[in-house]
C-alpha positions as CSV (number, residue, x, y, z in Angstrom):
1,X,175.5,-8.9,56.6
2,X,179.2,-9.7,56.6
3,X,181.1,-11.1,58.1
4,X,182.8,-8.1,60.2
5,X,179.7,-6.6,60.3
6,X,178.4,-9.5,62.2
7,X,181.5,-9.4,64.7
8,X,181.0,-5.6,65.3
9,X,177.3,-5.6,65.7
10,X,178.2,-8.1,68.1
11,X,179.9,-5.9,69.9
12,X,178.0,-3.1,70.2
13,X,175.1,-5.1,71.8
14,X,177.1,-5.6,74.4
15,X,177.5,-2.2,75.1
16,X,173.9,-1.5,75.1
17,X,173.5,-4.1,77.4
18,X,176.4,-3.0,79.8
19,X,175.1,1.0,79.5
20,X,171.2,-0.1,80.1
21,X,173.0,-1.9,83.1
22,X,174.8,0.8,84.7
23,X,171.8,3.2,84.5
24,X,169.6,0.7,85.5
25,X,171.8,0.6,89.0
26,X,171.3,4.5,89.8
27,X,167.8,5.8,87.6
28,X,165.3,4.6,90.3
29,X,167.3,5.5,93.7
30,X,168.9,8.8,92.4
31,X,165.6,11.1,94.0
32,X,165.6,9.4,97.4
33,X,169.6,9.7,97.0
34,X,169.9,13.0,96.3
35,X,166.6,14.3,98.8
36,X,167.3,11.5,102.0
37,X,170.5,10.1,101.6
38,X,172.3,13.0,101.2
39,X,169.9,15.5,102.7
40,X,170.0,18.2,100.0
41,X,165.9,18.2,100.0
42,X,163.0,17.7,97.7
43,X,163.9,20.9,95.7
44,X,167.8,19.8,95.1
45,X,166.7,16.2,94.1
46,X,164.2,17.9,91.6
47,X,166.8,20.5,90.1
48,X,169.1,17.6,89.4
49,X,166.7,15.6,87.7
50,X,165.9,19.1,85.5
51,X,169.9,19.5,84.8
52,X,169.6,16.0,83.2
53,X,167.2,16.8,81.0
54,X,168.5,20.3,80.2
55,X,172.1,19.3,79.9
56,X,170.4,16.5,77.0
57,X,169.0,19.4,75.2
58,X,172.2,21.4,75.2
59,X,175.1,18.8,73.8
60,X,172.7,16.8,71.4
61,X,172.6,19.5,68.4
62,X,176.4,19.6,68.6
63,X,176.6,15.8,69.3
64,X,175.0,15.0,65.7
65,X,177.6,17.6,64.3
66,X,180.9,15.8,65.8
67,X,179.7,12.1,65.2
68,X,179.3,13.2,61.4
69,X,182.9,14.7,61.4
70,X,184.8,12.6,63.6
71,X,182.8,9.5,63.6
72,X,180.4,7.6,66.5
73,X,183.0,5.9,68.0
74,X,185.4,8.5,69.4
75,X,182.2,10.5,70.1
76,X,181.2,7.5,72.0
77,X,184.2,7.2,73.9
78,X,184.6,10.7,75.1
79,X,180.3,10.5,76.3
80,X,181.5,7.5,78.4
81,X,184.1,8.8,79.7
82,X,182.3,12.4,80.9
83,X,179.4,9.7,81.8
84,X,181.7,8.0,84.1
85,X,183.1,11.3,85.8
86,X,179.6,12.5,86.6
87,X,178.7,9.2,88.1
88,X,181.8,8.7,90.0
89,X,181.0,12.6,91.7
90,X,177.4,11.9,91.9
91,X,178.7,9.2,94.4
92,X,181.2,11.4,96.0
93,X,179.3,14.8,96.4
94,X,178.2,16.4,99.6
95,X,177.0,20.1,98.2
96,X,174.5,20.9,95.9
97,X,176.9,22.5,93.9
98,X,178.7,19.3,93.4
99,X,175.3,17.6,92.8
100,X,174.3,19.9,90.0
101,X,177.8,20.0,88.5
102,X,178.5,15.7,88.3
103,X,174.2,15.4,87.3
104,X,175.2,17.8,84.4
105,X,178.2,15.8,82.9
106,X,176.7,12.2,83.7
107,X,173.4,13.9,81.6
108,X,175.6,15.1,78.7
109,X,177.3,11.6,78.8
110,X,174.2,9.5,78.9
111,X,172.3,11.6,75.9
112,X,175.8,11.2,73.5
113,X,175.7,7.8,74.3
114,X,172.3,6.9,72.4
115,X,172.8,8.9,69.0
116,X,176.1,7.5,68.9
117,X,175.6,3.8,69.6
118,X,172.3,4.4,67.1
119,X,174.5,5.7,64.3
120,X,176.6,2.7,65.0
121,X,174.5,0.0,64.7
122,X,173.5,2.1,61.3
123,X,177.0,1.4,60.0
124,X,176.9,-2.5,61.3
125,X,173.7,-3.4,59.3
126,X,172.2,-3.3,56.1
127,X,168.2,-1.9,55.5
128,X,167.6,-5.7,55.3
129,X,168.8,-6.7,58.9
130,X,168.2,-3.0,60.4
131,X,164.7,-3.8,62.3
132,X,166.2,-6.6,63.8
133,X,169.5,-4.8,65.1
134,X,167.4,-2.5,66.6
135,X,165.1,-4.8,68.1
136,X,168.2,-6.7,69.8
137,X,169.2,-3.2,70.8
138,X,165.9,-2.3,73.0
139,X,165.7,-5.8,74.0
140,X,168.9,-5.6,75.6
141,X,168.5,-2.4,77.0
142,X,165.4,-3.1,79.0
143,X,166.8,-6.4,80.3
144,X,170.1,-4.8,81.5
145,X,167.9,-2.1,83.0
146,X,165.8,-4.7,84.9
147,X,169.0,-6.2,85.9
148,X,170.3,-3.4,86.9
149,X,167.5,-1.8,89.1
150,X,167.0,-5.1,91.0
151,X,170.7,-6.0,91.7
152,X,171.0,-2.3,92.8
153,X,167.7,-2.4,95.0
154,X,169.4,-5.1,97.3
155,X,172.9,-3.1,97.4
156,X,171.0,0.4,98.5
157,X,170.5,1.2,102.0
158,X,169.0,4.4,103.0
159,X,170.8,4.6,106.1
160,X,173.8,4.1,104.7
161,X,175.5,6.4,101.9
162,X,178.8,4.6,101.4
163,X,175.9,1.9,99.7
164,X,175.1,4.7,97.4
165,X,179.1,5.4,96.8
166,X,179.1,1.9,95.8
167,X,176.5,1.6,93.2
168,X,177.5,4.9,91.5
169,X,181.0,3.2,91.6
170,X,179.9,0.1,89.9
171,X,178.3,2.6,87.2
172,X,181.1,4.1,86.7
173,X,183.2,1.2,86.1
174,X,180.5,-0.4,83.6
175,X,181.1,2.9,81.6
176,X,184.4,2.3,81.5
177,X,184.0,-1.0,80.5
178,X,181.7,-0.1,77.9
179,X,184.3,2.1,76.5
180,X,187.0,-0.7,76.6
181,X,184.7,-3.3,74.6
182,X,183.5,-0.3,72.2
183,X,186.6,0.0,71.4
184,X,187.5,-2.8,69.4
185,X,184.8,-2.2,67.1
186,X,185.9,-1.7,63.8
187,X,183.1,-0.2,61.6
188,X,182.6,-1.2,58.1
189,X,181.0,0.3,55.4
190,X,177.5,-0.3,55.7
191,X,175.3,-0.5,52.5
192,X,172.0,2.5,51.4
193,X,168.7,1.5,51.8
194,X,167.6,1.9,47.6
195,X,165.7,5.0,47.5
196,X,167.5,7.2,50.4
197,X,167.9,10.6,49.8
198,X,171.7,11.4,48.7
199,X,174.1,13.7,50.6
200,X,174.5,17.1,48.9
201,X,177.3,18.2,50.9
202,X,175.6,20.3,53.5
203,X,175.8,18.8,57.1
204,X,173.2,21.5,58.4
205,X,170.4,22.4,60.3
206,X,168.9,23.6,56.9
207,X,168.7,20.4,55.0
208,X,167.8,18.6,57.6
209,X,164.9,20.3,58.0
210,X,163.9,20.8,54.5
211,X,163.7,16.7,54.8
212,X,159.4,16.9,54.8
213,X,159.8,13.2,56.1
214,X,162.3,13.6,59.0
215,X,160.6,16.8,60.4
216,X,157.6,14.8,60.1
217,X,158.9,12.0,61.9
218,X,160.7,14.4,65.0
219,X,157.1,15.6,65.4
220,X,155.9,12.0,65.4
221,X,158.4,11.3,68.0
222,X,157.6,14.1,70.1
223,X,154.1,12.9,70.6
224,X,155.2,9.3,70.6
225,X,157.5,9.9,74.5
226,X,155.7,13.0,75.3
227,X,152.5,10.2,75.4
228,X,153.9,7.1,76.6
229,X,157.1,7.4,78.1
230,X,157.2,11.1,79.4
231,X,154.0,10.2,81.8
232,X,155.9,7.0,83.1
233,X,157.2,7.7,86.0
234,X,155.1,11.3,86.4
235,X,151.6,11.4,85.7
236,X,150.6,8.2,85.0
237,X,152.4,7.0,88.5
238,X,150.2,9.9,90.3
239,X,147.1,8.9,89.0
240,X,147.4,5.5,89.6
241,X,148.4,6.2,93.4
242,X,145.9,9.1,93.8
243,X,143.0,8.3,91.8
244,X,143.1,4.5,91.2
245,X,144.3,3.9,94.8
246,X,146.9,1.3,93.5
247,X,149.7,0.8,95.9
248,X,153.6,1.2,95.7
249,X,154.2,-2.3,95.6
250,X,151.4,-2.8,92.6
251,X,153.5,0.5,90.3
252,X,156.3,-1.8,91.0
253,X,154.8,-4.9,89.6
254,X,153.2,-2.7,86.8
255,X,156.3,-1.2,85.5
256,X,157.4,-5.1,86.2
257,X,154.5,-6.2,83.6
258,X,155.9,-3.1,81.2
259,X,160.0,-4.9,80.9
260,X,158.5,-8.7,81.1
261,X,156.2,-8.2,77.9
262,X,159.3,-6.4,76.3
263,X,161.6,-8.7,76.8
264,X,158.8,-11.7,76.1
265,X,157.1,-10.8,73.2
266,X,160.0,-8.3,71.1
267,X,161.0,-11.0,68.8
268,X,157.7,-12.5,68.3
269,X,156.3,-9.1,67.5
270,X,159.5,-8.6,65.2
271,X,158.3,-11.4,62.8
272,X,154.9,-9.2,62.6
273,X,155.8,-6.0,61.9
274,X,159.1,-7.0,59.8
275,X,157.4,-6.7,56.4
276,X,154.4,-4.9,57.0
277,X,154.8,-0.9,56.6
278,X,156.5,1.1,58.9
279,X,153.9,3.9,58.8
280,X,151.2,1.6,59.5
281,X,152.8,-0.3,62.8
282,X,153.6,2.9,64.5
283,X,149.6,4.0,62.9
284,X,148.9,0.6,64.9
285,X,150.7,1.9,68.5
286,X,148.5,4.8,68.7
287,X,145.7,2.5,68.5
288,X,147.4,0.5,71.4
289,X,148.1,3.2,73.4
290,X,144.7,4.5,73.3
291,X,143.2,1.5,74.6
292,X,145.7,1.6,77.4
293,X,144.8,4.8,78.5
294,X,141.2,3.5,78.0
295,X,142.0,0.9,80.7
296,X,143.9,2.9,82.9
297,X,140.5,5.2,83.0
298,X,138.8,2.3,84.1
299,X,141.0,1.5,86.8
300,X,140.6,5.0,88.1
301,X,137.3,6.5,87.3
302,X,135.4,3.1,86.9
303,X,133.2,1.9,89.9
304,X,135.0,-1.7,90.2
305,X,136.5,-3.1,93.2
306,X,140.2,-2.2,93.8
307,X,141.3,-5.8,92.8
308,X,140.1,-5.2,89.5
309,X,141.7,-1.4,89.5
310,X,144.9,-3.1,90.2
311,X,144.7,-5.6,87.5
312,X,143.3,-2.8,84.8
313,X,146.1,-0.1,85.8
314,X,148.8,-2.9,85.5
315,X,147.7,-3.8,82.2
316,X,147.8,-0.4,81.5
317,X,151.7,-0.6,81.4
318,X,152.0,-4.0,79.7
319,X,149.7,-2.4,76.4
320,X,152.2,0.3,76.8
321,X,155.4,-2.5,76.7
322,X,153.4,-4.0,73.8
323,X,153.5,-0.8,71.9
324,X,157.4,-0.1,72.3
325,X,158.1,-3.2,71.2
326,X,156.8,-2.5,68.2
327,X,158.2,0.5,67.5
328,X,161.7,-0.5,68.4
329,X,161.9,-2.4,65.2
330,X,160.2,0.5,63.4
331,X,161.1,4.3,64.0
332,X,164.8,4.0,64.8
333,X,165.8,2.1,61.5
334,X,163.3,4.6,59.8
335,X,165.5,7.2,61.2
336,X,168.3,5.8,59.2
337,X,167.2,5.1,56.0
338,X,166.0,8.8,55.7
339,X,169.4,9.9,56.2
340,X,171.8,11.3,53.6
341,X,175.0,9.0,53.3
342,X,177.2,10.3,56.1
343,X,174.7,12.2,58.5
344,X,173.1,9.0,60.2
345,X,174.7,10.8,63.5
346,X,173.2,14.0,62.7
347,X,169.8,13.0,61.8
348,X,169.4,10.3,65.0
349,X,170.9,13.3,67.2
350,X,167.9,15.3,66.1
351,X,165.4,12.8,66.7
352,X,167.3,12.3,70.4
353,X,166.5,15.9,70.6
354,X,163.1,15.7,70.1
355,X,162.9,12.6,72.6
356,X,164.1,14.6,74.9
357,X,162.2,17.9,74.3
358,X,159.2,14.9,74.9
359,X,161.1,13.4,78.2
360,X,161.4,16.9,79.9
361,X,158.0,18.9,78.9
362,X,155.9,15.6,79.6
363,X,156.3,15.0,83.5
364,X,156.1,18.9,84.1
365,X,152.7,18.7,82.1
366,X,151.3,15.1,83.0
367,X,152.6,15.0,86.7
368,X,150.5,17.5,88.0
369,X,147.3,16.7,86.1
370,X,147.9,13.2,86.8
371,X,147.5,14.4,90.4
372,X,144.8,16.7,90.2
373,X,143.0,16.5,87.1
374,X,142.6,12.8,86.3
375,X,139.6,12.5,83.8
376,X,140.9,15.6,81.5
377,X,144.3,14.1,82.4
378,X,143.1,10.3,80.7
379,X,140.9,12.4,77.9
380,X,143.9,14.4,76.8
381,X,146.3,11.5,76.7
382,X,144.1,9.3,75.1
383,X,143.2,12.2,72.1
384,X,147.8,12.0,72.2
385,X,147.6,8.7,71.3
386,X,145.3,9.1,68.4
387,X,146.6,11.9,66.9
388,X,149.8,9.0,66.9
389,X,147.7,7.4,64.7
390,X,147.1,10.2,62.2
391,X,150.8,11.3,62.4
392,X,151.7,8.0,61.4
393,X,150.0,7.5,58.7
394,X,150.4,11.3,57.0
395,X,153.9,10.6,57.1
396,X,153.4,7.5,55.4
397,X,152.8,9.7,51.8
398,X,156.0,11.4,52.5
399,X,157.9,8.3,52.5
400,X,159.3,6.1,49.4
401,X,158.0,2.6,49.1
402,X,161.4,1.1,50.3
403,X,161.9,3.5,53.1
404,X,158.1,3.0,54.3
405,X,158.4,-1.2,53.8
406,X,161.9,-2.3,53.3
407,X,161.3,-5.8,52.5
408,X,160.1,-4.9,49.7
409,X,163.7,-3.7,48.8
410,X,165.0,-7.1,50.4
411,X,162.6,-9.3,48.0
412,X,163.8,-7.3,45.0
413,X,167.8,-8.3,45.7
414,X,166.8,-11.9,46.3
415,X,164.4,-12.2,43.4
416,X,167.2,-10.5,41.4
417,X,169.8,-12.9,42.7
418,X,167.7,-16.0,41.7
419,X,167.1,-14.4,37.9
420,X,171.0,-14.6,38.1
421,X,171.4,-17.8,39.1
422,X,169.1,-19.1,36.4
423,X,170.9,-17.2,33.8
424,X,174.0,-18.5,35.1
425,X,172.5,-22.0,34.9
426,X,171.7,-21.3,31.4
């Protein structure tokens, strides 16, 4: 990496860290907010939480289209700035009009916001230090959302909105901020990962999905959030309240366990996964994941005491943190290297897409049989998390040796570089 790579990558860590800071001030209290606070009701809180998602779904095919024309970083800019309007009414609106309208602009915002810093960090880095730019990404981004959500749990007060003005004010400004350190980032020409498919030309829906590996890879990545993070704060929250009789305070300390084995063990698990294949890892998370919905049937449908209910459905979430921590490294710069030259943006808006599609369609499906069906609710998920597995590992023949284990592309330059420097010797 050069140089001014290093100095932009730099950069634009910081403005992961600063956006996973400013959601992390708002996600958690914007229900109680919206139903309590302002006293729009249950069914107003749960629109606006729907108009997030659906506003996602609507700008991300066109988002992919302007960051390859125009570039991430004015893309970027314009996200945080619509991201900061929505979050400065949010703060400010009385009506559920209002509501609706600042929850659908701070949603547009926020989904821009990912394909574009993505598709930045894709021009920053090389396929050699890739995994580890996107490591540092998710790292940061669950540490400023921890941050976040406990600086803004001790500026809330239910009783008081002008509290809630406040920490929408302070996300505001952090997008603004963001915007002002993105700005100096100037991007340099990054270099292919050897055997990348080569840009014909057509920036379209069409080639992108005649790409067997990246449909292949969406789909993967449908399953992947639909199974882990869609149930998050849905179904596998119901169950654990309704079936494992696990209390408020223990979620809290279980999606706690989830961000503290993130943040402890990314780096360490980096080193693993760094030359192994890509296929394999994320064939190795659905193994992972199935033994954490294993354990969180135990902590609901076993016959121990609650004590050791608690402890199984809090591990539950730190297998789960184990899992994304190894596929930070892995599915993101995957997404990159099976891009043509010049639609990185394209290709991670589609995958954003289908993260999304995952986000929206998995709390309406796991929420209620979380609830009300809990061993076909634990049987289905865990059969998800398996079928991970065999994803993984049928896309794994659809990729290229280099594109599947990079290193191996990484050993090649540095075993060619020392044949040179003999030569040169001689």
């Amino acid at each position: 990496m050069t140089r001014a790579m290093g100095a932009a990558m730099r950069r634009i860590h910081v403005g992961n860290a600063l956006s996973a800071f400013g959601l992390g001030f708002t996600v958690p209290y914007l229900y109680v907010y919206v139903a309590q606070v302002r006293g729009l009701g249950g069914m107003t809180a749960g629109l606006v939480l729907a108009v997030f998602a659906v506003a996602a779904l609507v700008v991300l095919p066109f988002a992919g289209r302007a960051i390859v024309r125009r570039g991430p970083l004015p893309v970027l800019l314009v996200a945080l700035v619509v991201a900061a309007v929505g979050a400065m009414g949010l703060g400010l609106s009385g009506t559920a009009a209002t509501v609706l309208a600042s929850a659908a602009a701070s949603g547009a915002g926020q989904a821009v916001m990912q394909p574009a810093l993505a598709t930045m960090i894709v021009d920053c880095s090389t396929s050699a230090t890739r995994s580890r730019a996107f490591a540092m990404q998710f790292f940061l981004q669950n540490l400023g959302l921890g941050i976040g959500g406990l600086i803004g749990g001790h500026l809330v007060d239910t009783t008081n909105v002008s509290s809630f003005t406040l920490l929408f004010s302070i996300e505001a400004a952090v997008f603004l901020l963001l915007a002002a350190v993105v700005a100096t980032v100037r991007i340099p020409h990054a270099p292919r990962v050897e055997g990348a498919p080569r840009d014909s030309g057509k920036s379209n829906w069409r080639e992108l999905l005649g790409n067997r590996a990246m449909v292949q890879l969406c789909v993967l990545g449908f399953v992947l959030f639909f199974a882990c993070y869609g149930q998050f704060d849905s179904g596998l929250s119901a169950y654990g309240i309704e079936t494992a009789g696990v209390s408020t305070s223990a979620l809290g300390t279980a999606l706690a366990a989830n961000t503290a084995v993130i943040v402890v063990a990314q780096f360490a698990v980096l080193r693993f996964v760094e030359r192994r294949r890509r296929s394999r890892v994320i064939a190795s998370v659905g193994i992972i994941w199935a033994l954490a919905w294993a354990t969180a049937g135990y902590a609901g449908l076993g016959h121990g005491t609650q004590t050791m209910a608690t402890a199984a459905f809090i591990s539950t979430y730190a297998l789960f943190g184990l899992g994304e921590a190894m596929l930070s490294p892995t599915v993101a710069p995957l997404v990159a290297d099976l891009a043509p030259t010049g639609l990185a943006g394209q290709y991670n808006s589609t995958f954003a897409l289908a993260k999304q599609l995952a986000l929206a369609l998995g709390p309406a499906v796991g929420g209620p049989m979380g609830a009300a069906l809990p061993g076909p609710y634990i049987a289905v998920f865990l059969l998800f998390s398996l079928g991970i597995t065999a994803l993984a590992l049928r896309l794994g023949r659809a990729l290229t040796p280099p594109q599947d284990r990079p290193s191996l592309t990484k050993s090649r330059v540095v075993a060619q570089s020392n044949t040179t420097t003999e030569l040169a010797k001689v």
